[in-house]
C-alpha positions in Angstrom: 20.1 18.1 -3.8 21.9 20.9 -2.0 25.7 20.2 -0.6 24.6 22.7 2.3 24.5 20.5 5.8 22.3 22.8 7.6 19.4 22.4 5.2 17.2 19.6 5.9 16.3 17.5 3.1 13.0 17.3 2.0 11.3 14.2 1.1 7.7 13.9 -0.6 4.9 13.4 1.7 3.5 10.0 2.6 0.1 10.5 2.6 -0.6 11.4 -0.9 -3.2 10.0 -2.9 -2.8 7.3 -5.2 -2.8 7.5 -9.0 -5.8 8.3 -10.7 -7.5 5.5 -12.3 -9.9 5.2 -14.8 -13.1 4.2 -13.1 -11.6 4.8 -9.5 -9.7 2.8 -7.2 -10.5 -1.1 -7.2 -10.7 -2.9 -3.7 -8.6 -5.9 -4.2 -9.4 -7.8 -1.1 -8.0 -9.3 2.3 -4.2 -10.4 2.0 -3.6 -14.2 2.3 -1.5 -14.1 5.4 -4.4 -11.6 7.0 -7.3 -14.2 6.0 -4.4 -17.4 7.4 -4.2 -15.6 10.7 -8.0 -14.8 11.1 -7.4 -11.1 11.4 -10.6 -9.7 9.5 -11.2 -6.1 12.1 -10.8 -3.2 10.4 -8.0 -1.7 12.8 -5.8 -4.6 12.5 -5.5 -4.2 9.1 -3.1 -1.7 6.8 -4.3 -1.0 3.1 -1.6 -1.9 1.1 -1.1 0.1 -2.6 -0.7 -2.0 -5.7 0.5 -0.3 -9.0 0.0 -3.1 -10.9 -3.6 -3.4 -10.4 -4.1 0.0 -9.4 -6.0 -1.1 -6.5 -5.9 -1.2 -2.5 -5.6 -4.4 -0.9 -5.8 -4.8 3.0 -3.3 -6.7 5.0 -1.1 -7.2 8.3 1.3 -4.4 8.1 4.9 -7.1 7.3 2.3 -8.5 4.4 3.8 -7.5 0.8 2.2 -9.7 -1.7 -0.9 -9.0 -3.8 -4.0 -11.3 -3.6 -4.7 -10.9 -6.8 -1.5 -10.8 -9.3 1.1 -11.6 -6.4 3.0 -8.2 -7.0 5.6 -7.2 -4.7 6.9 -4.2 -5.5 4.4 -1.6 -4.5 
């Protein structure tokens, strides 16, 4: 990091892909608070990244827990 004020900061992009994994990326389903409310359109949902499955699970956008192994840290 540079102690120079005038130059901006730059931070990593957000839409990068995710990690490769072995046999592609795994569709881990609806999240539970997404299936509780009914919300099931496409445009409502947000695809949510989980590193410990190495999947992509689909949720309401304040949803933060994994369907499948309950992770919440990303």
């Amino acid at each position: 990091m540079t102690d120079d004020p005038a130059k901006p900061v730059r931070f990593p992009c957000s839409r990068i892909s995710p990690p490769h994994t072995p046999g592609g990326t795994k569709e881990l389903g609806i999240g539970a608070l997404a299936r509780q409310l009914g919300v099931h359109e496409d445009r409502a949902l947000n695809g949510h990244w989980c590193s410990r499955c190495q999947g992509i699970w689909y949720g309401v956008m304040l949803e933060v827990e994994c369907p499948v192994c309950g992770n919440r840290g990303g």
